[in-house]
N, C-alpha and C positions, 0 to 999 in steps of 0.2 A: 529578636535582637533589638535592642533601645540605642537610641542616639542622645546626645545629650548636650544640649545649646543654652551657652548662658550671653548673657547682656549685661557688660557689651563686650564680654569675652569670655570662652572657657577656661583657660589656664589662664594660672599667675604667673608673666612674662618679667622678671623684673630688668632692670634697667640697662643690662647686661647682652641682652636677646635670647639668653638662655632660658629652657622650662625648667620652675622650681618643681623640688620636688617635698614630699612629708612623708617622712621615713616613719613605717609602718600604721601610719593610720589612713592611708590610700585605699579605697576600694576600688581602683582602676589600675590597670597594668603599667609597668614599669614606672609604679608610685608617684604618677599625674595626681595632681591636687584640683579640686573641681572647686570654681570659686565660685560667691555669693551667686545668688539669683540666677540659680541653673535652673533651664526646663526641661522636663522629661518629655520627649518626643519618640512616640512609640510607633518602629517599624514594621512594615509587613512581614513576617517570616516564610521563607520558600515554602510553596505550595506544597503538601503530603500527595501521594498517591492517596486515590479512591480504593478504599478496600472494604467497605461498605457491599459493594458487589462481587460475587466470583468472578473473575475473571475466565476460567473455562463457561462460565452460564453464558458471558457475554458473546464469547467466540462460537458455540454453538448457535445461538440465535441470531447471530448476525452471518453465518453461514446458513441456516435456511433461510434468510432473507435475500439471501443471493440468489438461491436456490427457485426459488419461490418466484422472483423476478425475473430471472431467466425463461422461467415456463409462462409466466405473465407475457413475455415477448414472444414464444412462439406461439401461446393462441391468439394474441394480436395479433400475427403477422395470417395463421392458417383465415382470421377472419376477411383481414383487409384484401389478400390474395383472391379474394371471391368477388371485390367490388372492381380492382384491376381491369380496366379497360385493352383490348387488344391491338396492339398494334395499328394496322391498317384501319381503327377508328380513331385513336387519339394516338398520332404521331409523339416519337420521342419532340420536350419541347428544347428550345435554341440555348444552345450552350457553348459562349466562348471558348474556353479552353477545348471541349468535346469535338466543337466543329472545324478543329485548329489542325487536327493533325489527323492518322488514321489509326485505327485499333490495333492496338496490341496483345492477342490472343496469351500470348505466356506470363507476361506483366500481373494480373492477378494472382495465377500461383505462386510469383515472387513473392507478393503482397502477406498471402498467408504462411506463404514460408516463413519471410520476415517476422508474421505475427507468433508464430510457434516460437522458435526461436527466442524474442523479447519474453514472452511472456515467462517459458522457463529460466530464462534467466534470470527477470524480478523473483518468483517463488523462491529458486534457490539463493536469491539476494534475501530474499527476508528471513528464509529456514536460518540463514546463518547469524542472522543478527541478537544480539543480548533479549531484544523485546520484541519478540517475532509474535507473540499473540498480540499487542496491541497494533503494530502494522499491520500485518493481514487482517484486524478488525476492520481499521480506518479503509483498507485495500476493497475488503468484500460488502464494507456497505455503500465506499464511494460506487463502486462498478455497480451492485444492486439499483442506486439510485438513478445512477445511467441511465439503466436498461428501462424503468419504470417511467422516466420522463420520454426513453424512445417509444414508448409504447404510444402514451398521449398523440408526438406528433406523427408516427404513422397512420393514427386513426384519424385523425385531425382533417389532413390533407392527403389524399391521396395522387398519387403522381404516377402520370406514364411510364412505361420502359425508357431510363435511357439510350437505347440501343437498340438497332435491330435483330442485335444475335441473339437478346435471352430466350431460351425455349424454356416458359413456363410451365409447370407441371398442371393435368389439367385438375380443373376446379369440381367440387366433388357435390356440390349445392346442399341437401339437406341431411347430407350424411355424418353426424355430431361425430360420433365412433372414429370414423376417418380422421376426420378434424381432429381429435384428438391422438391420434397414433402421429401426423404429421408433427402435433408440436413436441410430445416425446421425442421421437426420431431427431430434431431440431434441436432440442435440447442436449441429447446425449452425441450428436455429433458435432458439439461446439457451435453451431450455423454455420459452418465453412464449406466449401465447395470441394474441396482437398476429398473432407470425409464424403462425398454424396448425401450430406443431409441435407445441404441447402439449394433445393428447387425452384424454392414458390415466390413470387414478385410482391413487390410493394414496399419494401423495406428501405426506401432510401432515405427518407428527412427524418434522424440523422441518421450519416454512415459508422453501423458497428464496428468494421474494420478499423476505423480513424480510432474513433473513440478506447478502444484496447490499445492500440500504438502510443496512443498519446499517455491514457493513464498510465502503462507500463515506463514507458521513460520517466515521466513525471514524479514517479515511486523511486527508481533507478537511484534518477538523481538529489532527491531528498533528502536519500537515507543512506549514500554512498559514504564510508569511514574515510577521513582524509588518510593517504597513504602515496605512493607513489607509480600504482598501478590504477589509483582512481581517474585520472585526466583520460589515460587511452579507453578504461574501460569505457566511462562516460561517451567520451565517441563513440565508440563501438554502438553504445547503446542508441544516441543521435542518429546514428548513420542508419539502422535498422527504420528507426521510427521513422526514421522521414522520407529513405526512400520504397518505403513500405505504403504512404501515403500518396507520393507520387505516380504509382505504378495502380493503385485503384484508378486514377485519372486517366494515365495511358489505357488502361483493360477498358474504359467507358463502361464501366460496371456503376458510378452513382455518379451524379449532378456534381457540379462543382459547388454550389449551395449547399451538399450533404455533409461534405468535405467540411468547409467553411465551419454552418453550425454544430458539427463534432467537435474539433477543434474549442468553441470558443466557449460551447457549455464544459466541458470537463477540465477545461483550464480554470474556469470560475469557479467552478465548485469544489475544484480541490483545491485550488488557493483562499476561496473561504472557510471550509472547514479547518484546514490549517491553521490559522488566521486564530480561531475562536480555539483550536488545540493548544495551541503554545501559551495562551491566555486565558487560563482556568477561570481566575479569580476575577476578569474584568467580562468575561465573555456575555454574561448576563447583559451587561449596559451596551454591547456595543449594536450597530443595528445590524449586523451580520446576524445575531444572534434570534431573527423575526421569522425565519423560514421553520417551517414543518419539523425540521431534522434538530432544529437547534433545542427543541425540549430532552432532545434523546445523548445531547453531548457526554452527560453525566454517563449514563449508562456506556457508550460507547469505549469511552476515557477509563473503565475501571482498570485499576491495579497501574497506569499511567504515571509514570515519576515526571516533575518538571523539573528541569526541562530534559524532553527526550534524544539524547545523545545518541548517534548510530556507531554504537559498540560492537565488534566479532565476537562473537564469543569462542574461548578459546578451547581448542579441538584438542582433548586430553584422551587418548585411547587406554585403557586399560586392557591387556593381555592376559588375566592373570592366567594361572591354570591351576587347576587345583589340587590340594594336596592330600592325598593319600598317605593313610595311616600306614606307617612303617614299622614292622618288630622291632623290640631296643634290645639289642643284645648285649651282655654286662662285657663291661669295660677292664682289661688289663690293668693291672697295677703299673704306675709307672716306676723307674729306674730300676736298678739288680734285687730281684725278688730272692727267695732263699732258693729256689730252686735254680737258680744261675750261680750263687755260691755253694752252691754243693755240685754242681758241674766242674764249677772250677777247682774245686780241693783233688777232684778226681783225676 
């Protein structure tokens, strides 16, 4: 698209306030006359989708990457579970909110209730949307990325049991094999409590609980289509996340710190990657654009239209059924054949 600016006017306005016009030698729409001393001044034209890349290559590799970082966290956690100090040696430490009130034993399964719940309902929020492979790209490498920065600060720091109830599962010392079945088992049971895969201690800076609650709304609400059932949905979804959040604090299941830095990295990170999404063409220059991940935007974004609209796509069922070849038997002549007038003479 070209714009086109002249000095110290575009049109010939004559005296009148009317725009003249030049019948038939206008190359401009409804036969604008462009006067002397115009500059051509050349626009940016809306960004193309990346198709440079397959977009299924992207979504497979960016699903083992999730993949991959999930099991990256349960061998981080089978490892740090071994350095975990016991109770009666290094007391849970002081925690306003914690020290505030007293345990609520059912409060966690709320928590992962709540978490099941949100979480199916973003998937089938994004199953349904026009561009559900580049969402769930953005969805499984933001969480991937999560999960590989929880790894860091599990190993980082290690911290006491919140609580005196966790009964940690016991530590297994040189047995790799073990270690290794545990972080399977972790893996394919989601790390939730719900399932019995999640045993083993150390996992609190940051809390995974948070961190799914929060991405999952944060997706929710993104990429929710305006319509008239988006407002209650959206609550619906708030109301899950946050008292899904609450109810880790009540169960004294992680620090209020855990809570905190969940929260305030995946709020970051998905508001930057956002940020550099919407902004193909500037993304390079901006300093968002300095982290690790920002070489990989390109890749991420393939088959990506700008700007990305959260479109339904619309649910067309086809029933057909199919047709079976039918004998054609010939066809009667139509009106009084001869043999109806030769009935009738009779």
């Amino acid at each position: 698209m070209s714009l086109l600016q002249s000095t110290p006017t575009l049109l010939s306005v004559p005296s009148g306030g009317e725009v003249t016009h030049e019948d038939g030698q206008s190359n401009l729409p409804n036969g604008w006359r462009v006067a002397e001393r115009s500059v051509l001044i050349p626009a940016p034209s809306p960004a193309t989708p990346n198709t440079c890349i397959s977009p299924a290559l992207a979504t497979a590799v960016t699903f083992l990457y999730l993949v991959m970082s999930g099991l990256a966290t349960g061998v981080t956690l089978t490892l740090v579970h071994e350095h975990v100090p016991p109770p009666n040696v290094s007391p849970p430490l002081p925690d306003i909110l914690l020290s505030s009130g007293q345990r609520l034993s059912w409060a966690f399964s709320v928590c992962e209730t709540n978490g099941l719940v949100l979480a199916s309902l973003c998937l089938l929020h994004c199953l349904l949307l026009r561009q559900r492979q580049v969402i769930l790209r953005r969805f499984m490498f933001l969480a991937g990325t999560l999960y590989l920065y929880r790894c860091i600060t599990m190993a980082a720091t290690i911290l006491p049991v919140p609580g005196l109830h966790f009964q940690c599962a016991p530590k297994l010392g040189n047995d790799v094999a073990g270690r290794v079945r545990r972080a399977f088992r972790l893996l394919a049971g989601g790390g939730m409590t719900l399932t019995g895969a999640h045993n083993l201690c150390g996992d609190y800076l940051y809390s995974g609980h948070t961190m799914v609650l929060t991405l999952c709304y944060l997706f929710c609400s993104q990429y929710c289509p305006s319509g008239v059932w988006s407002r209650p949905y959206l609550i619906i979804c708030w109301l899950l996340s946050t008292s899904g959040i609450i109810c880790i604090l009540l169960a004294h299941d992680h620090y209020t710190v855990d809570v905190i830095v969940a929260y305030y990295i995946t709020t970051r990170l998905f508001w930057a990657y956002h940020t550099l999404a919407v902004l193909p063409t500037l993304a390079p220059s901006l300093p968002l654009y300095r982290p690790w991940w920002g070489c990989l935007l390109r890749f991420l974004e393939a088959g990506a239209p700008y700007p990305l609209t959260p479109e339904l796509c619309p649910l067309k069922w086809s029933w057909g059924t199919p047709r079976l070849p039918l004998p054609r038997f010939p066809r009667w002549p139509r009106g009084r054949g001869a043999g109806y007038n030769r009935l009738q003479q009779v």
